[in-house]
N, C-alpha and C positions, 0 to 999 in steps of 0.2 A: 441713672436708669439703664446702664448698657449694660447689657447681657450679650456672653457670648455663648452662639448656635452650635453648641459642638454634633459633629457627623453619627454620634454612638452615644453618648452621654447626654443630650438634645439642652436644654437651656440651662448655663452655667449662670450663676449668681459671681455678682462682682465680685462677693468678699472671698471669692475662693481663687480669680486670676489676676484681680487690681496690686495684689500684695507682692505677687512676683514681676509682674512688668515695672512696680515704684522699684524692687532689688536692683532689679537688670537696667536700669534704666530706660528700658522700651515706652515709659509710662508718656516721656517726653513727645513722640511720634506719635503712639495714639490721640497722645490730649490732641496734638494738630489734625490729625483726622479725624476726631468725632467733632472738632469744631466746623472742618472743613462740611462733614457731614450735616450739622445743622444749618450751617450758612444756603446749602442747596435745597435741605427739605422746604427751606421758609421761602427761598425761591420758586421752587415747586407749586407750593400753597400761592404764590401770590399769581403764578401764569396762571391756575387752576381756577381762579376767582374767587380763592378763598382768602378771607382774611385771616391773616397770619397772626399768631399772639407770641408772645416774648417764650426763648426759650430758656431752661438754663441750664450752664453749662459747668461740671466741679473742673477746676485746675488743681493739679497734685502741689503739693509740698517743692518736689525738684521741678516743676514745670516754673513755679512761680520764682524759683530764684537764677532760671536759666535767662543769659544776659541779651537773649532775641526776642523773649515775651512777649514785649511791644510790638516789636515790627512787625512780630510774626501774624499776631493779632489781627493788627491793620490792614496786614497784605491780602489777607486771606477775607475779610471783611470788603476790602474795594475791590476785591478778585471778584464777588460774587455777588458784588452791587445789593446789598442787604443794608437795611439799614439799622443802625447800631443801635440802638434805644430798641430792638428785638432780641438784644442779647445779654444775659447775666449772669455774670460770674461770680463763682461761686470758692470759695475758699476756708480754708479750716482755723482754727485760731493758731495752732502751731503752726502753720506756715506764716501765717503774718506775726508772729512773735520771735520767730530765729532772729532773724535782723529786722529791726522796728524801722531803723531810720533807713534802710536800703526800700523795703515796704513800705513806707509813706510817698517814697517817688516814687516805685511803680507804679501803685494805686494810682496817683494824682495823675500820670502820664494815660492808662487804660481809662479812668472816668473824662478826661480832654477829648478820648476818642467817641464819645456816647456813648457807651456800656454802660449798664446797672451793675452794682457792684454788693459783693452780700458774704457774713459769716455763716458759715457751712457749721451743723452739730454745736451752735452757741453753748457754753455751760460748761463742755466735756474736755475744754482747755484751761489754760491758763493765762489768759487775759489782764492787761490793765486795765481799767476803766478814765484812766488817766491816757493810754495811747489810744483808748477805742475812740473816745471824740477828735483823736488827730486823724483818724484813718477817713476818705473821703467817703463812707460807706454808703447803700441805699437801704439795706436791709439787714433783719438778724432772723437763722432760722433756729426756732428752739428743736433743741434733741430731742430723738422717740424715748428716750431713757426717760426722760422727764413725763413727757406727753403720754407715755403708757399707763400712768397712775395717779392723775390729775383726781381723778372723781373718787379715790379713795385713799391715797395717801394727802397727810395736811401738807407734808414738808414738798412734794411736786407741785402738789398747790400753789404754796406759797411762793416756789419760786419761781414757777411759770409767769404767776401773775407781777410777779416783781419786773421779770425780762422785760413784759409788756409793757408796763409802766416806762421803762429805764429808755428804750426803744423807743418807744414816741416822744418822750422826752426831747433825745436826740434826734428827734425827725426821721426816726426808721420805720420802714415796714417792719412789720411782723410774719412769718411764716410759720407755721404750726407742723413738725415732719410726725409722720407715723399716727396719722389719725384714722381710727378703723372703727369706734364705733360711733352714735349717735350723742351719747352723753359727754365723750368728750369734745364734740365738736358743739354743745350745745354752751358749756364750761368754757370754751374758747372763744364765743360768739360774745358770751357775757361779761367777757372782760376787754374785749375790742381787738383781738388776735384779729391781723386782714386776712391773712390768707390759711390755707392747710392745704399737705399732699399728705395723702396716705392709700390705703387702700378700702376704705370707707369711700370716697369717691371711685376708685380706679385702679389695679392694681398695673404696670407697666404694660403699655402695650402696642403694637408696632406702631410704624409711621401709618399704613394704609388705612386704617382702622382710626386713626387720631383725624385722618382727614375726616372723614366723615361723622365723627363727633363736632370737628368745628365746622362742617357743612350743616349739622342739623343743631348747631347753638346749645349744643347740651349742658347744664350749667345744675349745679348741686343746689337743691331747694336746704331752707333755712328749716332745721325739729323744728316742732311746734311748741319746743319749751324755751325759745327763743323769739316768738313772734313777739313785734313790738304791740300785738294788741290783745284783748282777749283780758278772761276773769285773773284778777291777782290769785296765786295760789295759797293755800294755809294748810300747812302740814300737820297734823297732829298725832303724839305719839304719849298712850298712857296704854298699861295694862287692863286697865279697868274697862269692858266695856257699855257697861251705863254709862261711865263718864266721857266716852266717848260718843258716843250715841247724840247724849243734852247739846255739846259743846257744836258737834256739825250741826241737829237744826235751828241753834241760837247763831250761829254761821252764814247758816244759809238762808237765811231773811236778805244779806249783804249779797247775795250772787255770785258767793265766792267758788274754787275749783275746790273743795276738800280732798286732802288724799290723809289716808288713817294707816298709822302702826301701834303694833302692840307691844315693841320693844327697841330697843339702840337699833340692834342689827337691820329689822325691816325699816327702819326711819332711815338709817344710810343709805338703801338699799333704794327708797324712793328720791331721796336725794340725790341719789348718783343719775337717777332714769330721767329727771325733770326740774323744772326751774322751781322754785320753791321763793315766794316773797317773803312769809310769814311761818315759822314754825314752833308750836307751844306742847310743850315738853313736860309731861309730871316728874315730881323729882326723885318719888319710893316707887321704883318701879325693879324689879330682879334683874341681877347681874349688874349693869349699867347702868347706875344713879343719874340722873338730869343733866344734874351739873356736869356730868365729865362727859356726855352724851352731845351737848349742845358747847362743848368746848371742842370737841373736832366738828360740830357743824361750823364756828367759827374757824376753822382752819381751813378746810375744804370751801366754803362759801362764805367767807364777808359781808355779802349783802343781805344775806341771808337774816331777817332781824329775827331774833331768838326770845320766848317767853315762857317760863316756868309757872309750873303750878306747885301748891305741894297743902296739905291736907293738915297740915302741922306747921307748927312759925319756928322755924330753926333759920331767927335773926341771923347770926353771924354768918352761917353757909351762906344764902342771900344775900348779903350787903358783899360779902367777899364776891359774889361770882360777880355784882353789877359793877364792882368798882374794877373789876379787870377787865371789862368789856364783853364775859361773856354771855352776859344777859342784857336786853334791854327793859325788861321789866319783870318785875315778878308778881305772880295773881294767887289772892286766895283760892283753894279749893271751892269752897261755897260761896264765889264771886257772883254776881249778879248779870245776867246776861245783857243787859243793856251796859252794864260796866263792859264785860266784857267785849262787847259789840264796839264799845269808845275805845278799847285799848287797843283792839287789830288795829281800827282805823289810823289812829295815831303812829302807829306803827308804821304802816305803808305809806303814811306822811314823811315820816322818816327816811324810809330807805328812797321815796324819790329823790325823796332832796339830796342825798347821798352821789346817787345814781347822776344825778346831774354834774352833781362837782366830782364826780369821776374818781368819787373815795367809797370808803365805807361809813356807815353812819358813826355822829359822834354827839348826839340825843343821848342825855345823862339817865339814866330810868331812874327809879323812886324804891328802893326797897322796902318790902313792909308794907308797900300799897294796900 
């Protein structure tokens, strides 16, 4: 977050001064005084009657291999009577992979002192996954590269939700960078991401100003497509609007949320905006066939349980998409509403139980149903 106030050119962006002072080695001096900087602000906050919350802090590449680190750390820590469990540090994967076994006893020596300790842009390195469980770490934070395209690319998807997985596995938080809009943070809620910074909460902004946010407890409310309560939703995407029409008031007897598209593109398009529990799919629809429609709904959403219609029995396409998982069941055109009333159900049967063991559902469907 530091920016520098230039007299003529007014707020400079890191990425344009941080790359010459890592050159010159000046970067080593600063990192000491914007720590020194934060040690006083949290001081500040604590004379002021505010309670202070953890800050945190990047260390460069050459700060972290410079052989005073520690001390320096420490000194400046008991210099300003802060307590250390307020401060965390922050680091990139190339720096802790130059020398791995020099970076296991820093690490181990900065987490002795209480500091939180955390991978800065996770993903955009080159990491082992064999030394990351040697590292004493507290956190991983996923990169905006990733996080930029969570709600409509499969492959940010997929790998977002893997970090999250791999991370708590190992006992880490999660930090989500570069979260600005609403649907990504709803997509990171639904797979147990702890935290986000982006500018969807807040774009950087001074210390005096930060006071008074944590004087008045300002805290980021959860979209609404994230509450843990409220009607299950069911997507429905057919060209046909008759057949859209029958399917929501056979629907809505259950008090379900209906949301309706009339093609791939607005079915994503809702998908990206809200949490979707249930989504059925006709198969002959222009441009985007069913099956290749609800095969990036499986890629972008998991739990997402996916059901086809199609108007015609084309066995083989059907048993193929269920035995890959990307359908959970497939329904006649001229299914029967109380059929189809049992199959949502079933459905959302499914995906809790999923929800619970913290996978995605693995409920065989029935082709030819």
């Amino acid at each position: 977050m530091l920016r520098w106030r230039h007299p003529e050119r007014g707020l400079i962006s890191p990425g344009e001064f941080i790359p010459v002072l890592e050159e010159t080695g000046l970067i080593v001096a600063v990192g000491e005084w914007v720590l020194k900087a934060v040690c006083s602000q949290i001081k500040a906050w604590e004379l002021a009657g505010i309670r202070p919350v953890p800050v945190a802090v990047n260390l460069s590449a050459r700060q972290f291999s410079s052989k005073d680190l520690g001390a320096s750390i420490k000194r400046i820590i008991e210099e300003h009577r802060v307590d250390p469990g307020l401060i965390e540090l922050e680091l990139t994967e190339s720096a802790l992979m130059t020398n791995t076994e020099e970076a296991v006893r820093t690490l181990e020596y900065l987490s002795s002192l209480g500091v939180s300790l955390g991978i800065d842009d996770f993903g955009t390195g080159y990491s082992s996954l064999g030394y990351l469980k040697r590292f004493p770490l507290d956190a991983l934070k996923v990169d905006r590269s990733f996080v930029r395209d969570i709600t409509t690319d499969g492959d940010d998807a997929t790998i977002t939700r893997a970090v999250i997985s791999m991370a708590h596995s190992l006992g880490l938080k999660v930090v989500a960078e570069g979260v600005e809009t609403e649907s990504q943070l709803a997509f990171l809620a639904e797979y147990g991401c702890d935290q986000i910074q982006g500018y969807y909460f807040s774009p950087p902004i001074a210390a005096e100003e930060c006071s008074t946010w944590l004087k008045e407890k300002r805290c980021l409310r959860r979209p609404v497509g994230v509450a843990d309560s409220g009607a299950p939703v069911v997507l429905l995407v057919d060209d046909d609007d008759d057949a859209l029409t029958l399917v929501k008031r056979v629907l809505a007897k259950d008090g379900y949320r209906i949301l309706a598209a009339r093609n791939a593109h607005e079915g994503l398009a809702l998908l990206r905006d809200h949490r979707v529990d249930v989504v059925i799919s006709d198969q002959n629809m222009p441009g985007t066939p069913g099956v290749e429609f609800l095969q990036r709904v499986k890629a972008l959403s998991p739990r997402t349980m996916r059901m086809m219609t199609s108007g015609y029995a084309d066995f083989q396409t059907m048993a193929d998409a269920v035995n890959k998982g990307e359908i959970f069941r497939f329904l006649p055109k001229n299914i029967s509403g109380e059929a189809l009333r049992a199959d949502v159900r079933e459905a959302l049967r499914a995906r809790a139980e999923a929800v619970s063991n913290n996978g995605q559902y693995v409920v065989p469907g029935t082709a030819g149903k």
